[in-house]
Backbone bond lengths (Angstrom), bond angles and torsions (degrees), N, CA, C in turn:
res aa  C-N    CA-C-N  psi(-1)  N-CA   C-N-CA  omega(-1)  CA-C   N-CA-C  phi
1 X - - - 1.468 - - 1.528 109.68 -
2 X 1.756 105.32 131.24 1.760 94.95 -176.65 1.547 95.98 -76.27
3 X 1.809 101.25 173.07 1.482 112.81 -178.47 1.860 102.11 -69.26
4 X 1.396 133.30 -40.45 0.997 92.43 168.58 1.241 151.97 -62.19
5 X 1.269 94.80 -24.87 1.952 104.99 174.44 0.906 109.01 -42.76
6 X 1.914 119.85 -69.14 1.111 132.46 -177.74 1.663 120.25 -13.27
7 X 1.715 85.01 -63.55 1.465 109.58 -173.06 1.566 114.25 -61.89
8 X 1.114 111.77 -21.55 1.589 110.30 -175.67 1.503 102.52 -111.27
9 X 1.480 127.34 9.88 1.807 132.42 147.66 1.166 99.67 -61.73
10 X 1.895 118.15 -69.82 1.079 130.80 -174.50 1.292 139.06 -43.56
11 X 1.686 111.95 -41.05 1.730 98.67 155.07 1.227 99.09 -92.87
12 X 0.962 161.04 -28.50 1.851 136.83 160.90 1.444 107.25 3.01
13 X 2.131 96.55 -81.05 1.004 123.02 -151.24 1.861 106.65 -76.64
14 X 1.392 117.37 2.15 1.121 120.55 -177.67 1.748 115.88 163.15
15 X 1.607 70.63 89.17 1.524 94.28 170.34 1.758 147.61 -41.78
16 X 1.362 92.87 -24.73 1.264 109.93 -155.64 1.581 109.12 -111.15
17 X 1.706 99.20 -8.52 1.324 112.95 169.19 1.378 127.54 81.60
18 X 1.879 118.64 -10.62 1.030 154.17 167.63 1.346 124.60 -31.62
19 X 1.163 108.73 -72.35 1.696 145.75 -144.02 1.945 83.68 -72.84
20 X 1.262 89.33 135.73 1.937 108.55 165.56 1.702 83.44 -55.66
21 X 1.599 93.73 146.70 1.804 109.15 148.97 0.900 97.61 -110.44
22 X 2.250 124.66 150.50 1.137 128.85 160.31 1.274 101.95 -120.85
23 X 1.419 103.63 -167.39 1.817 123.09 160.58 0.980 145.99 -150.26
24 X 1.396 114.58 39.24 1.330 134.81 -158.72 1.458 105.39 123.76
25 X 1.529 113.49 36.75 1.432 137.87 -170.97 1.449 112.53 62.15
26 X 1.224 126.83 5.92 1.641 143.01 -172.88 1.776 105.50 -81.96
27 X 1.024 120.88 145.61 0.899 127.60 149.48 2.003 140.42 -37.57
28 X 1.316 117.11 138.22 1.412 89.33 -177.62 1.866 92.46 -93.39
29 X 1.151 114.74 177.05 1.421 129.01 170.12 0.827 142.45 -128.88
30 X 1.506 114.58 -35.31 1.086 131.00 143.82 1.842 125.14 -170.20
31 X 1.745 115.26 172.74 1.600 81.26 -163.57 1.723 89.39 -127.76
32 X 1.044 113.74 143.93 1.791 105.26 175.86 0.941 117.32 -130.58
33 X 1.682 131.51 164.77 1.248 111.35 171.86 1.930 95.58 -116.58
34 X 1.668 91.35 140.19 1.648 111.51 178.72 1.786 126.94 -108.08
35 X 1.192 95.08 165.52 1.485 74.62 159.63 1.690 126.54 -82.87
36 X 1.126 117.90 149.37 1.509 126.46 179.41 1.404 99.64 -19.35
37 X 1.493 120.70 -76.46 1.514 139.55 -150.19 1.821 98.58 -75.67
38 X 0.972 118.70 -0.17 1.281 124.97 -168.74 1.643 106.93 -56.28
39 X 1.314 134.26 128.70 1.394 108.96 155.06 1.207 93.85 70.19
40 X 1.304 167.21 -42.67 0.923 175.63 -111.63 1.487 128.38 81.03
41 X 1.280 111.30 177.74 1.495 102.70 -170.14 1.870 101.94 -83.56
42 X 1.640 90.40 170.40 1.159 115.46 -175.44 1.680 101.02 -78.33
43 X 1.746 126.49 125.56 0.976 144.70 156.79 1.357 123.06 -68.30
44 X 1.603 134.34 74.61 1.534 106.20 -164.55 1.788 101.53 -118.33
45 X 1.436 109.99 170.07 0.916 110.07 -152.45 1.495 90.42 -118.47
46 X 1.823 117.10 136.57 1.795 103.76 -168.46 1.495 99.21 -99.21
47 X 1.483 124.62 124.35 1.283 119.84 -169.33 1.841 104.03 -123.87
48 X 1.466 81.78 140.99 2.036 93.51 -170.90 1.533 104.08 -96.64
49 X 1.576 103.37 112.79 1.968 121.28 -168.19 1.705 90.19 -73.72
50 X 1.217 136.79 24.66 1.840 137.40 -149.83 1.965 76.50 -128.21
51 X 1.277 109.53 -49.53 1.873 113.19 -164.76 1.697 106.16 -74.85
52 X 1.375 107.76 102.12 1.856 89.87 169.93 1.437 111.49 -93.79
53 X 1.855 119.40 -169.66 1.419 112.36 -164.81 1.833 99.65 86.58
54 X 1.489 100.73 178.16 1.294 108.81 -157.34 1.512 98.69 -78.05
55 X 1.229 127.63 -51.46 1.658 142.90 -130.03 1.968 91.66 -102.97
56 X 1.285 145.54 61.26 1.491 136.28 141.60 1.471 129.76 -57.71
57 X 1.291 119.23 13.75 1.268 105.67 -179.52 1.282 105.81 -90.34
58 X 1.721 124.54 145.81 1.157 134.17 171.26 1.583 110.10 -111.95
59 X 1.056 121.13 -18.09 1.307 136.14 -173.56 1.337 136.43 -156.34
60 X 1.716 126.18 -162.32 1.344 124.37 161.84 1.819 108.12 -161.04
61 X 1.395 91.32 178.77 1.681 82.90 -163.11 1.843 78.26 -152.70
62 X 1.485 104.84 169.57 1.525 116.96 -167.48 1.419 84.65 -135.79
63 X 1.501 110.11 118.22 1.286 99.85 176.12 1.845 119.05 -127.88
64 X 1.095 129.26 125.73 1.511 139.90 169.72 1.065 118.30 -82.90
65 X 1.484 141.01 -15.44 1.314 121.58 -179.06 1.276 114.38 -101.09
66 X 1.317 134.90 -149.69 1.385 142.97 173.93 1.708 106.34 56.27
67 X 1.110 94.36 -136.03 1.707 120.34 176.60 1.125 98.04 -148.30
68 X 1.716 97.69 173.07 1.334 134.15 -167.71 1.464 120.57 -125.16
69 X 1.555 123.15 157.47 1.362 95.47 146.23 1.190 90.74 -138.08
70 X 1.583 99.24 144.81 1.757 108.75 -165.20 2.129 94.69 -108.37
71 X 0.734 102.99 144.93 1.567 127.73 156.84 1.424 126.99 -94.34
72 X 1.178 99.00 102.31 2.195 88.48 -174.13 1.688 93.39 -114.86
73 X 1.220 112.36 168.30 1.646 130.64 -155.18 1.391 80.01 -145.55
74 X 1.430 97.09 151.41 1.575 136.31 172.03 1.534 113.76 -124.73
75 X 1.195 143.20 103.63 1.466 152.17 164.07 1.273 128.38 -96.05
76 X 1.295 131.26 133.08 0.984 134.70 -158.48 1.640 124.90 -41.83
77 X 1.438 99.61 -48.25 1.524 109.81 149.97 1.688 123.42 -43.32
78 X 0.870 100.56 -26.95 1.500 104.49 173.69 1.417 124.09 -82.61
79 X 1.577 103.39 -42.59 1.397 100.33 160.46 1.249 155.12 -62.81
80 X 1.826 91.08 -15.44 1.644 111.90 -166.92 1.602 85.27 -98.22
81 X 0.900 130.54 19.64 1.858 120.60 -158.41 1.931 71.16 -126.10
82 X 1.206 140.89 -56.02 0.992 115.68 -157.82 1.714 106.55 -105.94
83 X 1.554 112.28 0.52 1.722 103.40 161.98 1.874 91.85 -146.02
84 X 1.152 148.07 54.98 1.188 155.38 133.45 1.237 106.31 44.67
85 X 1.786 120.62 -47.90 1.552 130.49 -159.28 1.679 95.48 -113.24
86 X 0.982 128.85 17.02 1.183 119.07 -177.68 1.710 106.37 -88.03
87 X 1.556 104.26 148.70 1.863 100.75 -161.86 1.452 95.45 -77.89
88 X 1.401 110.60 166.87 1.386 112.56 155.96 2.067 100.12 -154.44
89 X 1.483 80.54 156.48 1.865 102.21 -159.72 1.077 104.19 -120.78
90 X 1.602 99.24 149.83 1.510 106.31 166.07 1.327 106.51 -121.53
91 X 1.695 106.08 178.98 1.697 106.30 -151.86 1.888 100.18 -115.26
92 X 1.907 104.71 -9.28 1.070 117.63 -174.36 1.569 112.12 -178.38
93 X 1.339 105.64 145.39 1.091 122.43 177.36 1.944 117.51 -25.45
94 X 1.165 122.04 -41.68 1.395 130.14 -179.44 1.411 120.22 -65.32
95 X 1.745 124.28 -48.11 0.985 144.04 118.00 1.385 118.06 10.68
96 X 1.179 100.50 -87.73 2.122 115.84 -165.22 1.630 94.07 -72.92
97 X 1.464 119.40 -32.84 1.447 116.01 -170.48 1.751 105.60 -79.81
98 X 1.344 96.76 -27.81 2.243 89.99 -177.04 1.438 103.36 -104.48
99 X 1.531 132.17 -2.83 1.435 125.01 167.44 1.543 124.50 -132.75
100 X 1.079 112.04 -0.30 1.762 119.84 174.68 1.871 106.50 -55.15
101 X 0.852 118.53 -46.09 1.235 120.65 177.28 1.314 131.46 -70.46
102 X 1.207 99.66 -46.03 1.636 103.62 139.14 1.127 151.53 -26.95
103 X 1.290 110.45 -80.29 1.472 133.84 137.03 1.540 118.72 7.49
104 X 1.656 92.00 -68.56 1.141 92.00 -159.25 1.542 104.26 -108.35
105 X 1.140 119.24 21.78 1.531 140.22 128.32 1.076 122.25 -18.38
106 X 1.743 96.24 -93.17 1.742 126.42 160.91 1.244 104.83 -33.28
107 X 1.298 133.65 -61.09 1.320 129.16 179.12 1.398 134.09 -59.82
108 X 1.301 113.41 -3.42 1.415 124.93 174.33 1.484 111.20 -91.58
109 X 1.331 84.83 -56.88 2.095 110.06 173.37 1.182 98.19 -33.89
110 X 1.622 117.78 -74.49 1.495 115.68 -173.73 1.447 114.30 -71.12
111 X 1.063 158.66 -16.97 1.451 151.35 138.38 1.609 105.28 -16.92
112 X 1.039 91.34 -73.58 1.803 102.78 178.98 1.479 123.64 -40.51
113 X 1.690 102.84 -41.86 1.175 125.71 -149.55 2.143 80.53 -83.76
114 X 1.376 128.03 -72.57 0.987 124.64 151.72 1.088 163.94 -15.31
115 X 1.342 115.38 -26.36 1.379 145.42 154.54 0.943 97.15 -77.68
116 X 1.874 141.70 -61.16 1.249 141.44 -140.68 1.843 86.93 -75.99
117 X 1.273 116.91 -53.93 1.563 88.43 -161.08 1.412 103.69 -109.77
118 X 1.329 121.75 39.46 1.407 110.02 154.79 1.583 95.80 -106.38
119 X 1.282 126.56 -49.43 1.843 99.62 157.57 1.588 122.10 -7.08
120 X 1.824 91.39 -74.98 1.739 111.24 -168.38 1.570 100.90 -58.96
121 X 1.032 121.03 -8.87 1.736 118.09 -174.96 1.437 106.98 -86.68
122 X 1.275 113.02 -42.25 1.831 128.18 -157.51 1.704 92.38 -81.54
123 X 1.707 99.65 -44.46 1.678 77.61 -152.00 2.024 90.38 -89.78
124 X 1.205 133.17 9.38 1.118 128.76 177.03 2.018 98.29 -107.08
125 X 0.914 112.43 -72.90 1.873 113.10 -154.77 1.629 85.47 -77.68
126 X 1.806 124.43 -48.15 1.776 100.03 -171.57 1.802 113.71 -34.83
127 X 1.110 131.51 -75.52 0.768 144.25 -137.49 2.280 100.62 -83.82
128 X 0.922 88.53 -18.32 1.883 101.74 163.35 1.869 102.54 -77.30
129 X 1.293 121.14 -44.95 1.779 114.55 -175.74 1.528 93.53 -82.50
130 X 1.355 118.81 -15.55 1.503 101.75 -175.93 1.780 111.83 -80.60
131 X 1.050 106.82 -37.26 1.602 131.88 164.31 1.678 100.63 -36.46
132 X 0.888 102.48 -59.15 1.893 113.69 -157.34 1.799 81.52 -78.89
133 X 1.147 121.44 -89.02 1.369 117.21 -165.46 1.723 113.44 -39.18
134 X 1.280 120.07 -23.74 1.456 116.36 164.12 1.638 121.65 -54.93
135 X 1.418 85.56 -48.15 1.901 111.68 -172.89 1.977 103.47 -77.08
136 X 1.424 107.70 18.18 1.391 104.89 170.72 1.463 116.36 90.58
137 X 1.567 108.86 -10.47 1.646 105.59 171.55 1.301 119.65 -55.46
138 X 1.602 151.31 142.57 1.521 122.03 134.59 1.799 115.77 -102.65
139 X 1.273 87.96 166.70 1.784 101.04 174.93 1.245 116.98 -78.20
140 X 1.372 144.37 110.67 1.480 128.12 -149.10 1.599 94.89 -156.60
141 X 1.670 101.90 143.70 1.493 111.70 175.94 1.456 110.59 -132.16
142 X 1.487 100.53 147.01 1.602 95.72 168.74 1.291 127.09 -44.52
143 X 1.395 130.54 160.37 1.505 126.91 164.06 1.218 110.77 -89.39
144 X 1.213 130.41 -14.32 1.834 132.25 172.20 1.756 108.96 -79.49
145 X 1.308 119.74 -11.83 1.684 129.57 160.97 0.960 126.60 -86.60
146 X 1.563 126.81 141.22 1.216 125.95 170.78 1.242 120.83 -59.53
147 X 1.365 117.63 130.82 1.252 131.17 -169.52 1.855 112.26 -67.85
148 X 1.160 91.44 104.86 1.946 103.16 -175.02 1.243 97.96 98.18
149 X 1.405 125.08 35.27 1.924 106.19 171.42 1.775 93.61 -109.77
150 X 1.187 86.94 128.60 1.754 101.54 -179.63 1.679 113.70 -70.63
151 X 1.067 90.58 158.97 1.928 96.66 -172.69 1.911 96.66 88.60
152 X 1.547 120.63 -14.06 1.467 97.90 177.16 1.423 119.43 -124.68
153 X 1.925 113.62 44.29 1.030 104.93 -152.63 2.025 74.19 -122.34
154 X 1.014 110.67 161.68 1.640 134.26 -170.74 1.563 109.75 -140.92
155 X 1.325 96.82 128.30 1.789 116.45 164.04 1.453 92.05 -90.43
156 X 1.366 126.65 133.84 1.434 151.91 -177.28 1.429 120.14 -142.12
157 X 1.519 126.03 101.31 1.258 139.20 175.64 1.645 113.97 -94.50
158 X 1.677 103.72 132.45 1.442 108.01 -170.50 1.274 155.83 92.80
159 X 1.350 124.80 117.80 1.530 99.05 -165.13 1.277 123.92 -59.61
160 X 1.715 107.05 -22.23 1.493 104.77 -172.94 1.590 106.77 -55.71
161 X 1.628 120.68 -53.92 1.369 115.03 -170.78 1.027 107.41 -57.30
162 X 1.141 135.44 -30.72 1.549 133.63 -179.03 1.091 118.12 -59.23
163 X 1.268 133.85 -46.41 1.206 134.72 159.79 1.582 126.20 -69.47
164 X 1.798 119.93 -10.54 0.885 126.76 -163.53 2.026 104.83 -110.98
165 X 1.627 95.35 7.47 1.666 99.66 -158.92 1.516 115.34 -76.60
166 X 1.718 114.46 -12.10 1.337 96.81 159.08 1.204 119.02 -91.70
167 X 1.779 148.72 -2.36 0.615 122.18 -162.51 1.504 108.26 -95.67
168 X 1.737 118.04 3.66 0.930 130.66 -173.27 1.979 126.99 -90.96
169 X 1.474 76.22 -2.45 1.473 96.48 179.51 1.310 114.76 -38.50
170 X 1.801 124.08 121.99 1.714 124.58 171.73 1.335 99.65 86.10
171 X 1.396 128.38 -14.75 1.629 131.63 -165.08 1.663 98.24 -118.97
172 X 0.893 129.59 -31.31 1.680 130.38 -156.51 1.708 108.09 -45.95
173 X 1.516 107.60 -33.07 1.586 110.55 -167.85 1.348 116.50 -77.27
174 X 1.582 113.40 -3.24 1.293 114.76 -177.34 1.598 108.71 -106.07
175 X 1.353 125.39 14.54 1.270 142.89 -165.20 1.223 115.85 -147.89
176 X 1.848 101.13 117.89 1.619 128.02 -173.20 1.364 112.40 -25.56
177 X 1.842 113.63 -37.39 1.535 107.25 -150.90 1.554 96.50 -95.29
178 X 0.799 120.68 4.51 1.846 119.81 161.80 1.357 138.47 -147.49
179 X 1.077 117.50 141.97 1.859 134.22 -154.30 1.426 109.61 -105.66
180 X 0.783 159.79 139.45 1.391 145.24 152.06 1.655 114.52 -90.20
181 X 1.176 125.41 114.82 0.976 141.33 -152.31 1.899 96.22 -73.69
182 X 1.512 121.76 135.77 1.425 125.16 -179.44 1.391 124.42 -64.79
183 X 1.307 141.26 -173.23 1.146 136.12 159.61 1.097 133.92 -60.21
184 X 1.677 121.09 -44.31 1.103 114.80 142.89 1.413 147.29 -64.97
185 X 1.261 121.08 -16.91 1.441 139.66 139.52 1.900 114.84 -14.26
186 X 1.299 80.00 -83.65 1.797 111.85 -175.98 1.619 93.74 -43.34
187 X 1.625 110.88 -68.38 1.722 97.78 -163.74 1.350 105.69 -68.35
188 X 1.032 143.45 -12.93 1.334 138.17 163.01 1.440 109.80 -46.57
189 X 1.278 95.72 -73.74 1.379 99.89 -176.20 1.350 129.22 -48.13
190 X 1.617 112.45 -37.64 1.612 127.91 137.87 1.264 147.31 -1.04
191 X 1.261 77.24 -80.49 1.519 101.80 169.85 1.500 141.62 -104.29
192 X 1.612 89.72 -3.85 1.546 99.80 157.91 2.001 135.53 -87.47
193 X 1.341 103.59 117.66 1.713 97.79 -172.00 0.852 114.42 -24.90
194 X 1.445 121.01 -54.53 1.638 126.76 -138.09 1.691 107.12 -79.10
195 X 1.445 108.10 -11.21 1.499 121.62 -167.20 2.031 94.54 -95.70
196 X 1.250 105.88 111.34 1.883 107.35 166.12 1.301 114.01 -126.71
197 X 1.565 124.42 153.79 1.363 119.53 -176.44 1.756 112.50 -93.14
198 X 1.079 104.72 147.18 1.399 107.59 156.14 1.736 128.86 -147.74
199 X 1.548 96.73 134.72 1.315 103.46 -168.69 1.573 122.60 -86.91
200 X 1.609 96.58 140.52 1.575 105.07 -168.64 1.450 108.52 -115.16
201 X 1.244 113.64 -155.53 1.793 109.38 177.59 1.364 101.02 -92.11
202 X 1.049 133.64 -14.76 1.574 121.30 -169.76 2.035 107.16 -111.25
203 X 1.705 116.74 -33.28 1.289 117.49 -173.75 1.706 92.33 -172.13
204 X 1.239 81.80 179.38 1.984 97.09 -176.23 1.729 82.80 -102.01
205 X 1.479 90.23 144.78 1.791 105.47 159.72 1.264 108.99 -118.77
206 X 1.443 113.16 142.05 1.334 93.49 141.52 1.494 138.04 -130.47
207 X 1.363 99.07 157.82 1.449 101.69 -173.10 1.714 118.08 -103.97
208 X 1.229 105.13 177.92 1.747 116.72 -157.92 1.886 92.40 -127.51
209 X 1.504 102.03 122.27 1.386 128.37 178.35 1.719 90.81 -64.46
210 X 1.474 119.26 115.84 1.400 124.93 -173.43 1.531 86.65 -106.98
């Protein structure tokens, strides 16, 4: 379906602009536009504007080129998988009575699920950033980033880069003297005490309580 269609279901179906959107009762999260091949290819469906009534599709096509715009959803399960303790409400009795149990299902699942690999994180990658920061690496973030937002944290070797780290701005990944530290990396570092930031003239580092 092109985005305008979409867009002209959407105030059809609600004028006023109000109304939650879902997708399979899920949440939306956010919407982007990709390339075709992204994530995989684009699934589209070939529909004849000649057929009225609900059902025009005559076909489908797999498509790689162009772009996309993808729609991703967030579900509650999803949320408790990436903050476990986070609350969730109901708006009425019917609600709390057909999903409370549930809920807190998901919320056990992911407890487990959480524990299990922040264990598997500490006793595998801690002791790999401790390696590197021995061998002269530090953990270092821009000062124009939010402080603890993952995806902007950098392994940085040397005084030269250190002194050389703004000019490396948008460029750093193509150059020996800095790493960008992974996703699991980052929440480690996160979420481990012993790891605190401190700010310098060029970025915050942080360092590890030895």
């Amino acid at each position: 379906m092109k985005t305008k269609k979409l867009i002209e279901l959407l105030n059809a179906a609600d004028p006023s602009g109000e109304r939650e959107c879902v997708i399979g009762n899920a949440d939306i999260h956010g919407v982007y536009a990709q390339e075709s091949y992204w994530d995989g290819c684009a699934r589209v469906m070939i529909r004849d504007p000649k057929l009225d009534g609900y059902y025009d599709i005559i076909g489908a096509k797999v498509q790689a080129k162009g772009t996309k715009v993808s729609i991703h959803t967030m579900d509650i399960d999803d949320m408790l998988l990436d903050d476990p303790d986070a609350p969730v409400a109901y708006d009425c009795e019917y609600a709390e009575k057909h999903y409370k149990d549930r809920v807190e299902k998901w919320r056990a699942e992911n407890v487990a699920i959480r524990d299990a690999i922040w264990k598997g994180s500490v006793e595998k990658q801690l002791p790999e950033i401790l390696e590197k920061i021995n061998s002269g690496w530090k953990i270092v973030q821009p000062l124009d980033s939010t402080l603890g937002y993952c995806n902007s944290m950098w392994f940085l070797f040397g005084g030269w880069a250190a002194r050389h780290w703004k000019d490396y701005n948008g460029v750093r990944s193509s150059d020996s003297h800095f790493k960008i530290l992974n996703q699991g990396q980052c929440k480690l570092v996160l979420g481990c005490w012993d790891f605190y930031p401190v700010k310098s003239e060029h970025y915050y580092e942080w360092k590890y309580w030895s």
